[in-house]
MIGUSE-750536 format. One record per atom (N, C-alpha, C): residue number from 1; atom name; x, y, z. Coordinates in pm, whole numbers. Layout:
<rs>
<i:NUM&at:CA&x:X&y:Y&z:Z>
...
</rs>
This chain:
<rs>
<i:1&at:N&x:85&y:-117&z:0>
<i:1&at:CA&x:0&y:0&z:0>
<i:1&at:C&x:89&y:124&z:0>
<i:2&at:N&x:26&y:241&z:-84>
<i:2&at:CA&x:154&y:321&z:-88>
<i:2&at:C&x:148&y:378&z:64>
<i:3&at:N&x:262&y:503&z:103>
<i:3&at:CA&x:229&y:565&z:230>
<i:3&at:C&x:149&y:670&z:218>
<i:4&at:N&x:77&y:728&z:115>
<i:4&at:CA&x:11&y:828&z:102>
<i:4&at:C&x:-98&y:816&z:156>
<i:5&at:N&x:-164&y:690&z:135>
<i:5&at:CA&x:-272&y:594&z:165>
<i:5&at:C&x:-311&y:588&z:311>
<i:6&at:N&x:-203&y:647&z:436>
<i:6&at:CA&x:-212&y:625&z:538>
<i:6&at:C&x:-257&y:834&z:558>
<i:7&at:N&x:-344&y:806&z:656>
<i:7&at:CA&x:-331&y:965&z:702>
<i:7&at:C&x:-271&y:976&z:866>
<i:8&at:N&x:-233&y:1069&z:892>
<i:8&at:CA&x:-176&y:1115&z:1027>
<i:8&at:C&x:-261&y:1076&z:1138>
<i:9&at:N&x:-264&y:1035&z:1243>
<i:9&at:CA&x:-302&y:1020&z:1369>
<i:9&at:C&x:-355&y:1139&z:1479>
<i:10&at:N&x:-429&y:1164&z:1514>
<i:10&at:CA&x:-407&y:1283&z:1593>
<i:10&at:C&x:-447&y:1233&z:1733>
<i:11&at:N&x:-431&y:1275&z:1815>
<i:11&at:CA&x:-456&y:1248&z:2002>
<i:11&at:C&x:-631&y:1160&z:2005>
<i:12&at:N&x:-624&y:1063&z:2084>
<i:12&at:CA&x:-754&y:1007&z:2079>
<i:12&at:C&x:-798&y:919&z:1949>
<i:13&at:N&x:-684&y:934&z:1846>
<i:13&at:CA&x:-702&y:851&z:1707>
<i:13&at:C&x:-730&y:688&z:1786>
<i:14&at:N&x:-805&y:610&z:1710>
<i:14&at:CA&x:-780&y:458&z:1740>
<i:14&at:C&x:-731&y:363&z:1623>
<i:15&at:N&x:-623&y:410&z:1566>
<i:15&at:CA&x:-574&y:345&z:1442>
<i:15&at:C&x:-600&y:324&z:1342>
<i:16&at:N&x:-501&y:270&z:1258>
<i:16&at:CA&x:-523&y:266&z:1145>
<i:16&at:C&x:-546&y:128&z:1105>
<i:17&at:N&x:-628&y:27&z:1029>
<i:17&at:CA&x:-613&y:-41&z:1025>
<i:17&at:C&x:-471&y:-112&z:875>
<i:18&at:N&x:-401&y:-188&z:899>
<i:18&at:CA&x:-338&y:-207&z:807>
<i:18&at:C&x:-354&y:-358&z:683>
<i:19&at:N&x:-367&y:-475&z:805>
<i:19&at:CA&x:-379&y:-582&z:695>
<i:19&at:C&x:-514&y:-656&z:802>
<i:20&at:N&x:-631&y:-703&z:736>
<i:20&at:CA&x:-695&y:-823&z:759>
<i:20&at:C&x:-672&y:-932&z:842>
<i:21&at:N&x:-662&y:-910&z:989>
<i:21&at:CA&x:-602&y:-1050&z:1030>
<i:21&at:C&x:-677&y:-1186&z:987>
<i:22&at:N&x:-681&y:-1310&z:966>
<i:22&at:CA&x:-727&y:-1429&z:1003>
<i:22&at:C&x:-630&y:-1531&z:1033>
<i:23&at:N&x:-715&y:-1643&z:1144>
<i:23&at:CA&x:-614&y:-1740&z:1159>
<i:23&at:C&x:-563&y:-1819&z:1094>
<i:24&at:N&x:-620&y:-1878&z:979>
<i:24&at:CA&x:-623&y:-1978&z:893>
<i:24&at:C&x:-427&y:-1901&z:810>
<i:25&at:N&x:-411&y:-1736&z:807>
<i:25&at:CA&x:-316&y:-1725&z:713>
<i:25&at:C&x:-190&y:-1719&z:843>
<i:26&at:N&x:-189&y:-1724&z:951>
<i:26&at:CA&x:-150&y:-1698&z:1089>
<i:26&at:C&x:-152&y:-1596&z:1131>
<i:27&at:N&x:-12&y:-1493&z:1174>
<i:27&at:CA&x:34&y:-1397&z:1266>
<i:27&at:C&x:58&y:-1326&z:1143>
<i:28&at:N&x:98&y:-1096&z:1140>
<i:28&at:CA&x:204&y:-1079&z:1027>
<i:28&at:C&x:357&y:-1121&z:1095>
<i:29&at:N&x:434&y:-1128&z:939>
<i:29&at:CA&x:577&y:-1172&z:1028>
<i:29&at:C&x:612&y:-1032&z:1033>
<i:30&at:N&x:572&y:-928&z:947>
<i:30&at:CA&x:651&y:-783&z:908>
<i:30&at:C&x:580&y:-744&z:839>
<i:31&at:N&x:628&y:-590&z:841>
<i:31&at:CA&x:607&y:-503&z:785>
<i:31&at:C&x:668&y:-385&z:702>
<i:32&at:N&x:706&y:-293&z:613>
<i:32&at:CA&x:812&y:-248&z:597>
<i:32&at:C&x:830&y:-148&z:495>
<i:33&at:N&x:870&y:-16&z:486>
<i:33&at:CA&x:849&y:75&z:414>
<i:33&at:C&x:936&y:41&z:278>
<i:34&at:N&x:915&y:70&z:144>
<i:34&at:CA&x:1032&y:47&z:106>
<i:34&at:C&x:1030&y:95&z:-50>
<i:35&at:N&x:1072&y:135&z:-135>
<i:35&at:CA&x:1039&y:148&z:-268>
<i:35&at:C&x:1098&y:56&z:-364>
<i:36&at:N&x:1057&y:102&z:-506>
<i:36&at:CA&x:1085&y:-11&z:-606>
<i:36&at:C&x:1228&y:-66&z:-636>
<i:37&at:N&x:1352&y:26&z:-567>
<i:37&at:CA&x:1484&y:-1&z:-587>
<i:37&at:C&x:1542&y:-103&z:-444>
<i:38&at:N&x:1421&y:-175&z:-382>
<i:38&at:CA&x:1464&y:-197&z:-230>
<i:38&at:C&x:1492&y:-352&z:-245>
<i:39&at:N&x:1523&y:-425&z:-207>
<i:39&at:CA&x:1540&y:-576&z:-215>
<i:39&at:C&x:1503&y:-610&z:-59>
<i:40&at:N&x:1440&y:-715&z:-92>
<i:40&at:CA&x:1403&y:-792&z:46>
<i:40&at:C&x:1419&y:-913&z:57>
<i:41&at:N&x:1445&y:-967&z:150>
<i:41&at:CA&x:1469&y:-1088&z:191>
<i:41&at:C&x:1424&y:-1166&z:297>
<i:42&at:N&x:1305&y:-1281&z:225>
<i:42&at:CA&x:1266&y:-1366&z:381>
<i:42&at:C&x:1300&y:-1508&z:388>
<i:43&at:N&x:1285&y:-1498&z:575>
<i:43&at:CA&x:1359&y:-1630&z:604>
<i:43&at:C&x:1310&y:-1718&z:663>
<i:44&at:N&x:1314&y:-1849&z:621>
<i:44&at:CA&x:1237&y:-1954&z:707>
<i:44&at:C&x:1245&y:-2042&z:807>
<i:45&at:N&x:1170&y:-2081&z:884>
<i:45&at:CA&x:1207&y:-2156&z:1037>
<i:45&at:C&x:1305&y:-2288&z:951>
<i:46&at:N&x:1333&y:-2359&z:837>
<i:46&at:CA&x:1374&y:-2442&z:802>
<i:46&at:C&x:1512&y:-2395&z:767>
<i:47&at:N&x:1551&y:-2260&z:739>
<i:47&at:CA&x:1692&y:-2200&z:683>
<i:47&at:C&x:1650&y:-2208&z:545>
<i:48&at:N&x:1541&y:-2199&z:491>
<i:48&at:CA&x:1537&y:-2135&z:338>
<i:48&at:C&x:1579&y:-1982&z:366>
<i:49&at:N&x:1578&y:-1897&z:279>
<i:49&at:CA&x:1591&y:-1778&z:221>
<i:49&at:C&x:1594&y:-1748&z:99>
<i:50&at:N&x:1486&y:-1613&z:60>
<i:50&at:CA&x:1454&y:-1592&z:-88>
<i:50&at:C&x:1517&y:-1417&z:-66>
<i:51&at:N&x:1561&y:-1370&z:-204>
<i:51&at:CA&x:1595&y:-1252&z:-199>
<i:51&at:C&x:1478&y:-1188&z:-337>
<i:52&at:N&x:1457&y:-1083&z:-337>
<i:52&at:CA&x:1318&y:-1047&z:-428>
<i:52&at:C&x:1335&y:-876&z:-419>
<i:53&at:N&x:1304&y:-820&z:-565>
<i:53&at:CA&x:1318&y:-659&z:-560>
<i:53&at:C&x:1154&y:-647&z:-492>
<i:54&at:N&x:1125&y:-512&z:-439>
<i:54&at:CA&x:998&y:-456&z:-384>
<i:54&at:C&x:924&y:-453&z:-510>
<i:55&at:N&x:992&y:-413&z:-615>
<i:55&at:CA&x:904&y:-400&z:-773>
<i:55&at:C&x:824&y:-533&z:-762>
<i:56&at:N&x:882&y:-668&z:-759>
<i:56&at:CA&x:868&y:-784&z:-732>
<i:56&at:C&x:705&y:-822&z:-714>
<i:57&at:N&x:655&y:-763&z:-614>
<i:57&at:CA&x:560&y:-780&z:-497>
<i:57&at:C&x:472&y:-735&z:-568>
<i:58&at:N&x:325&y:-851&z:-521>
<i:58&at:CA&x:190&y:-749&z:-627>
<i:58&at:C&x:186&y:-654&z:-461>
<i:59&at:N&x:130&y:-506&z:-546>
<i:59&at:CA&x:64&y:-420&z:-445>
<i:59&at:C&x:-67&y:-494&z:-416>
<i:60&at:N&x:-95&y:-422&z:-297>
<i:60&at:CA&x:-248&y:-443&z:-259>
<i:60&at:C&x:-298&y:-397&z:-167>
<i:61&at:N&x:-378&y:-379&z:-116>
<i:61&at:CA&x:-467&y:-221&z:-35>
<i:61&at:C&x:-462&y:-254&z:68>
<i:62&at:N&x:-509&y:-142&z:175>
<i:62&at:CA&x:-463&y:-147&z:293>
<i:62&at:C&x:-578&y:-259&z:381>
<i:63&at:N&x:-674&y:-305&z:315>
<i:63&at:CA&x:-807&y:-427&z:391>
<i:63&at:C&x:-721&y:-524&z:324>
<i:64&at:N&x:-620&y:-556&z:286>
<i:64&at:CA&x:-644&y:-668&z:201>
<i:64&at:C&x:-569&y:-819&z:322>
<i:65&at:N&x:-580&y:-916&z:342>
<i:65&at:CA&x:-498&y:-1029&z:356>
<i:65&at:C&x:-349&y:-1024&z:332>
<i:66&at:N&x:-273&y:-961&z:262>
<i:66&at:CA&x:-96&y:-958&z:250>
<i:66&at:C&x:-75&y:-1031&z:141>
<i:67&at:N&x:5&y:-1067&z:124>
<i:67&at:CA&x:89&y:-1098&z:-9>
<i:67&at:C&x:188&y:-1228&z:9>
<i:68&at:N&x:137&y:-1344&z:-42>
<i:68&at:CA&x:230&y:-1436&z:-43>
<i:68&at:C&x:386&y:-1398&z:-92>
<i:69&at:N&x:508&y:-1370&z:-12>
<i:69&at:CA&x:643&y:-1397&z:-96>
<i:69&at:C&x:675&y:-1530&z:-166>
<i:70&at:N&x:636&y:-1651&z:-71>
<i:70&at:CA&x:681&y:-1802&z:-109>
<i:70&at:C&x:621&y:-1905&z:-68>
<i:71&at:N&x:624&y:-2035&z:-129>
<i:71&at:CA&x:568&y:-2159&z:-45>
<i:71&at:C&x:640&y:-2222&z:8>
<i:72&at:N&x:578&y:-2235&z:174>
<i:72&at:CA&x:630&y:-2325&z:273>
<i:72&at:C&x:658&y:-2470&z:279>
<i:73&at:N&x:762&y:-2514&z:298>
<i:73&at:CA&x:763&y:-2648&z:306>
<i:73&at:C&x:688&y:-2689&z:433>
<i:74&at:N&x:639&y:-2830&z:432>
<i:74&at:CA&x:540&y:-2898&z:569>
<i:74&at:C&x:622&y:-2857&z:703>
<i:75&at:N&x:556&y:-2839&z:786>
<i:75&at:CA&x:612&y:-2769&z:906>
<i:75&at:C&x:696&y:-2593&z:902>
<i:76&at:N&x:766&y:-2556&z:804>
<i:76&at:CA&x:799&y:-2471&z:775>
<i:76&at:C&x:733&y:-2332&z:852>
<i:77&at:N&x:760&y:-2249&z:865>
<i:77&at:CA&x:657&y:-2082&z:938>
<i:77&at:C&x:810&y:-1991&z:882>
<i:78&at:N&x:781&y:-1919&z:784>
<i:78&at:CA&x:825&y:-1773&z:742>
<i:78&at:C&x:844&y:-1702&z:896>
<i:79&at:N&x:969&y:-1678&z:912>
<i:79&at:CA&x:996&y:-1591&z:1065>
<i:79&at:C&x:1038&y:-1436&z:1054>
<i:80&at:N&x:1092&y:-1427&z:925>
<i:80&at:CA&x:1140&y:-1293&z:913>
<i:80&at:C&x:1129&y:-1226&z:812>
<i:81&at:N&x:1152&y:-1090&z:788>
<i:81&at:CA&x:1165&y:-1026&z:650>
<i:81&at:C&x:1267&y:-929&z:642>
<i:82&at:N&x:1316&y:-884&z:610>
<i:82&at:CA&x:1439&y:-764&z:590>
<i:82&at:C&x:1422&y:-703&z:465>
<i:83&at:N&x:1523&y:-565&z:485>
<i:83&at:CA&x:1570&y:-503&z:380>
<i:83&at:C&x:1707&y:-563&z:353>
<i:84&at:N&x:1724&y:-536&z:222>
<i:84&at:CA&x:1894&y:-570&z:221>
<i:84&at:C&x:1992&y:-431&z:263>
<i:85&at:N&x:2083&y:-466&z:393>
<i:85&at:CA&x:2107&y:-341&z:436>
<i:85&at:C&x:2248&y:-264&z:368>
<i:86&at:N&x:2290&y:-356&z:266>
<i:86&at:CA&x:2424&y:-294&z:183>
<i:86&at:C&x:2332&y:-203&z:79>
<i:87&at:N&x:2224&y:-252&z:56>
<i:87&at:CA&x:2176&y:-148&z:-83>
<i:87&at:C&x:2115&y:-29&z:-70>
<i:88&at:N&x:2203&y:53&z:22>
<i:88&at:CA&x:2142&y:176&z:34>
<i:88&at:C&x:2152&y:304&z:-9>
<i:89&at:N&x:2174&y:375&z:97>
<i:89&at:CA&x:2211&y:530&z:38>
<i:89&at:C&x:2394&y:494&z:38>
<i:90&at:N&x:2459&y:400&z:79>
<i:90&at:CA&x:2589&y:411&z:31>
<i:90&at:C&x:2632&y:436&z:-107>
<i:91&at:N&x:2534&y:347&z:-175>
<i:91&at:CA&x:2554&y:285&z:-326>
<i:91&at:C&x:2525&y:442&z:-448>
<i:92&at:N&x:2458&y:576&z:-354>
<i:92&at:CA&x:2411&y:678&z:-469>
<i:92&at:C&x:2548&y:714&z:-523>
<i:93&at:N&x:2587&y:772&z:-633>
<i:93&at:CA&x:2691&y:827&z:-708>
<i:93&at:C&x:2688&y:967&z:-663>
<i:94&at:N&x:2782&y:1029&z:-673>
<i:94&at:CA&x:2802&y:1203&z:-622>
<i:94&at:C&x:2799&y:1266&z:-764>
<i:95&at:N&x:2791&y:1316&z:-757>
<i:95&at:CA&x:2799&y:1433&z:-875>
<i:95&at:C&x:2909&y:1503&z:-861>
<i:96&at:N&x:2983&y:1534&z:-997>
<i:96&at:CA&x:3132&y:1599&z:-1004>
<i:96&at:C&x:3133&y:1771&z:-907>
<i:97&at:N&x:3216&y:1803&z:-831>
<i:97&at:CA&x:3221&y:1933&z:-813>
<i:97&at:C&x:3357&y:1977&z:-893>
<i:98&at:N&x:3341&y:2042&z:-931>
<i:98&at:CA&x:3475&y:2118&z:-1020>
<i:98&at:C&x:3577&y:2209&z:-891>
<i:99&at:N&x:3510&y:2205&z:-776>
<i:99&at:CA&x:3572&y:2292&z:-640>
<i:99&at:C&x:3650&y:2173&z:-579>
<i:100&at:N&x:3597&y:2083&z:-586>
<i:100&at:CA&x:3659&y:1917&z:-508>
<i:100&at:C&x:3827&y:1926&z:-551>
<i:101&at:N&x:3869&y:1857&z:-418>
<i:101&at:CA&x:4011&y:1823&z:-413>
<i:101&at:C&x:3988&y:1690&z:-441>
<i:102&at:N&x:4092&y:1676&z:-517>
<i:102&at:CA&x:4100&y:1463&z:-551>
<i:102&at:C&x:4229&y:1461&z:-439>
<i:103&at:N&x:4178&y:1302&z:-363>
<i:103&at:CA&x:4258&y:1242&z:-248>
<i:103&at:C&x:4303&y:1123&z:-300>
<i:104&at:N&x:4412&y:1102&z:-314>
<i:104&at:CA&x:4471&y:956&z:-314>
<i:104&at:C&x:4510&y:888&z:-219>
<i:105&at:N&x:4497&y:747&z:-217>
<i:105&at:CA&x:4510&y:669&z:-84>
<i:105&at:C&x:4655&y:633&z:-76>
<i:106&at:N&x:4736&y:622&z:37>
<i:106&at:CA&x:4886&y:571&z:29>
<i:106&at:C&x:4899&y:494&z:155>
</rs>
């Protein structure tokens, strides 16, 4: 759901609702802000792990049930979700300054 979709809270608010609980799909494992350049990664009580861009993911509204990432093997329960935390704002490129000193390493 995008974040626009959410409005502000004010004193005495009683929430927002976000996903549909039922038991039959269980607990959420997560939740997580993220845009189309974000990679995520979930992990399973068995030691699977899938890695997947956010583009990846069908959207879907804020009543809805959630979004399968993967299928569980028998006994299996999805425990976690992440961002990938190397792909971030480290990775942006700078833009040339013509004022910049160049540093060499020794």
């Amino acid at each position: 759901t995008a974040i626009e979709e959410y409005s502000a809270q004010g004193r005495g608010g009683k929430g927002i609702l976000t996903i549909q609980y039922d038991r039959r799909r269980g607990t959420l494992v997560g939740a997580l802000i993220v845009d189309d350049d974000t990679e995520l990664y979930a992990i399973t009580s068995g030691g699977g792990v899938i890695r997947t861009a956010a583009r990846q993911v069908r959207k879907a509204g804020r009543q809805t049930k959630g979004v399968r990432l993967m299928n569980l093997g028998e006994g299996d329960t999805l425990i976690a979700i992440a961002r990938n935390a190397e792909a971030g704002d480290s990775t942006d490129e700078v833009e040339d300054d013509p004022d910049a000193t160049e540093v060499e390493e020794s």
